[in-house]
C-alpha positions as CSV (number, residue, x, y, z in Angstrom):
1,X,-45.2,-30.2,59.8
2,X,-44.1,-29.6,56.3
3,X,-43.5,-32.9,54.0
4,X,-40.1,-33.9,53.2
5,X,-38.0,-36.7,51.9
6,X,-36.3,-39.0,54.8
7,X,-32.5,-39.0,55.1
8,X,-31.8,-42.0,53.2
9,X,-33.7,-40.7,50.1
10,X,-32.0,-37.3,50.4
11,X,-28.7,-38.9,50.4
12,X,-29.9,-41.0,47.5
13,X,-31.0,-37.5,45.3
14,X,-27.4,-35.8,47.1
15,X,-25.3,-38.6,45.5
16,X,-27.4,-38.7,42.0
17,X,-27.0,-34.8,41.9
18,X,-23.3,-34.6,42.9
19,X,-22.7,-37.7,40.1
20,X,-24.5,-35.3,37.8
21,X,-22.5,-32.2,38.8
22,X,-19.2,-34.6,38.3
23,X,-20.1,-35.3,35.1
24,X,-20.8,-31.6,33.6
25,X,-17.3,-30.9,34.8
26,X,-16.2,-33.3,33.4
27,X,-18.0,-32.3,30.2
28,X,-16.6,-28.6,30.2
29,X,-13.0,-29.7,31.0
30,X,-13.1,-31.1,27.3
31,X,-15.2,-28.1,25.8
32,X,-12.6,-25.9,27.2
33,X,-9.9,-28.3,25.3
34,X,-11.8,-27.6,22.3
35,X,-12.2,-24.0,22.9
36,X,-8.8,-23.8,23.2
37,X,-7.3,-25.7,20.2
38,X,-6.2,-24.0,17.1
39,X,-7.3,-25.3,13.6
40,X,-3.6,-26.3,12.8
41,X,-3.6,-28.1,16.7
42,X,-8.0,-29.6,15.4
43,X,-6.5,-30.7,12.0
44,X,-3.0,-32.8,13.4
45,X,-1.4,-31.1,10.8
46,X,1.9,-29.2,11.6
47,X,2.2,-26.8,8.3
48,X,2.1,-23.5,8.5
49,X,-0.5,-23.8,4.9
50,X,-3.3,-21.6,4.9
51,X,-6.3,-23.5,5.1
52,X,-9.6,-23.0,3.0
53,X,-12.3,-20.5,3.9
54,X,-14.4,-23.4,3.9
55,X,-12.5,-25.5,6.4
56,X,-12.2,-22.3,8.5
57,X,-16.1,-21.4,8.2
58,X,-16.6,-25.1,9.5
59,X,-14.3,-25.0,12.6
60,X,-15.5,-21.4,13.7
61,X,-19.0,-23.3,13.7
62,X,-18.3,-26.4,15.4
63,X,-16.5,-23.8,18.3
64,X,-19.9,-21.5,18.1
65,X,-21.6,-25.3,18.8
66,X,-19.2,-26.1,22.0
67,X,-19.4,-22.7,23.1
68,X,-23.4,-22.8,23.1
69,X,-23.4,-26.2,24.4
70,X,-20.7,-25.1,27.0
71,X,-23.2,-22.3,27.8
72,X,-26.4,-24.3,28.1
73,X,-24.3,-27.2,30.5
74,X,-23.3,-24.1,32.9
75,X,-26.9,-22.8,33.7
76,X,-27.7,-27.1,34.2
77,X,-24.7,-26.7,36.8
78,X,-26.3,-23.9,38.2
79,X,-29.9,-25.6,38.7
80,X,-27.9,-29.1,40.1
81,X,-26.0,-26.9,42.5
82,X,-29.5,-25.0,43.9
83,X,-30.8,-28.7,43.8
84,X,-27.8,-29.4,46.4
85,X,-28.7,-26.7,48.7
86,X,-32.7,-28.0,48.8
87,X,-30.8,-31.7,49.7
88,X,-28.8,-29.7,52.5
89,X,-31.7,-27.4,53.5
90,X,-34.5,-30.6,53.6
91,X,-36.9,-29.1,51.2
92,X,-35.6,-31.0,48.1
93,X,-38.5,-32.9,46.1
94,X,-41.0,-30.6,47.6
95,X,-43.0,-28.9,44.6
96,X,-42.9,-25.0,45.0
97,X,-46.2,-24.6,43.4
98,X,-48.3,-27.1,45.5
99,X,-46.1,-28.2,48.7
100,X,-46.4,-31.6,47.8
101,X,-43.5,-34.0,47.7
102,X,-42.6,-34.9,43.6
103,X,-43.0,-38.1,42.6
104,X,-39.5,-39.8,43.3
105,X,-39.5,-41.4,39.2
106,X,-39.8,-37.6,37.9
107,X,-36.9,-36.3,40.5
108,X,-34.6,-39.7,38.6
109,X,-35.5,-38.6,35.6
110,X,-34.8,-34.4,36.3
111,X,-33.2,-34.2,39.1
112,X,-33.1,-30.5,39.3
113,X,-37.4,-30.5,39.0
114,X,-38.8,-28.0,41.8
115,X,-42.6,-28.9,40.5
116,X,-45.1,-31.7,40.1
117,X,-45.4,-32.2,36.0
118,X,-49.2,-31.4,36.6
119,X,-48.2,-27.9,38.3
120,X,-46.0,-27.1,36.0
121,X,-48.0,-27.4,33.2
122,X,-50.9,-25.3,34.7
123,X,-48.0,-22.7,35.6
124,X,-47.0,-22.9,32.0
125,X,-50.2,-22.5,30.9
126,X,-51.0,-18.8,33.3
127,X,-48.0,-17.6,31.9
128,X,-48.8,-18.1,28.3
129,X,-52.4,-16.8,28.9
130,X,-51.1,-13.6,30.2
């Protein structure tokens, strides 16, 4: 019989991955308030003034940052949803390299890990050999 996590741990990883999906949505609910606001709306001014290429330069960067950051939080979503359906399907925790169950402090820690640290290093470590 293959290895798996018992129901109650399941549930436990189900509820830690669904707080951690909560939270991202959370997360780009704001980013897209940021996205969103104009530099008049970002500097609580209501004058029509033009502002200084400086000031401009700045906010276009700050929106490149939440747009990147807004970027990098979606793929996370992805990997935390795929995380859900291994919870759903039974094979959650189980590393893909070995078929070993993950030690339950690395799963707290990433939540979305599919591999021991040890196989995942000597995967890393094919890949950059090739």
């Amino acid at each position: 019989m293959a290895k798996q996590f018992d129901d109650k741990t399941l549930k436990k990883f189900n509820d830690l991955l669904v707080d951690e999906r909560n939270k991202i949505l959370e997360d780009f609910d704001y980013q897209k308030a940021e996205l969103h606001q104009t530099i008049t709306d970002g500097s609580g001014e209501l004058s029509s003034m033009t502002y200084h290429m400086a000031d401009v330069g700045t906010d276009m960067q700050e929106r490149e940052k939440t747009s990147m950051f807004a970027h990098r939080q979606a793929k996370y979503l992805k990997e935390i949803e795929t995380a859900l359906e291994r919870v759903a399907d039974k094979t959650y925790g189980v590393c893909g390299i070995c078929g070993e169950l993950i030690e339950e402090q690395r799963l707290m820690a990433v939540p979305i890990a599919k591999y021991h640290v040890h196989c995942k290093e000597l995967a890393n470590q094919r890949n950059n050999n090739q």
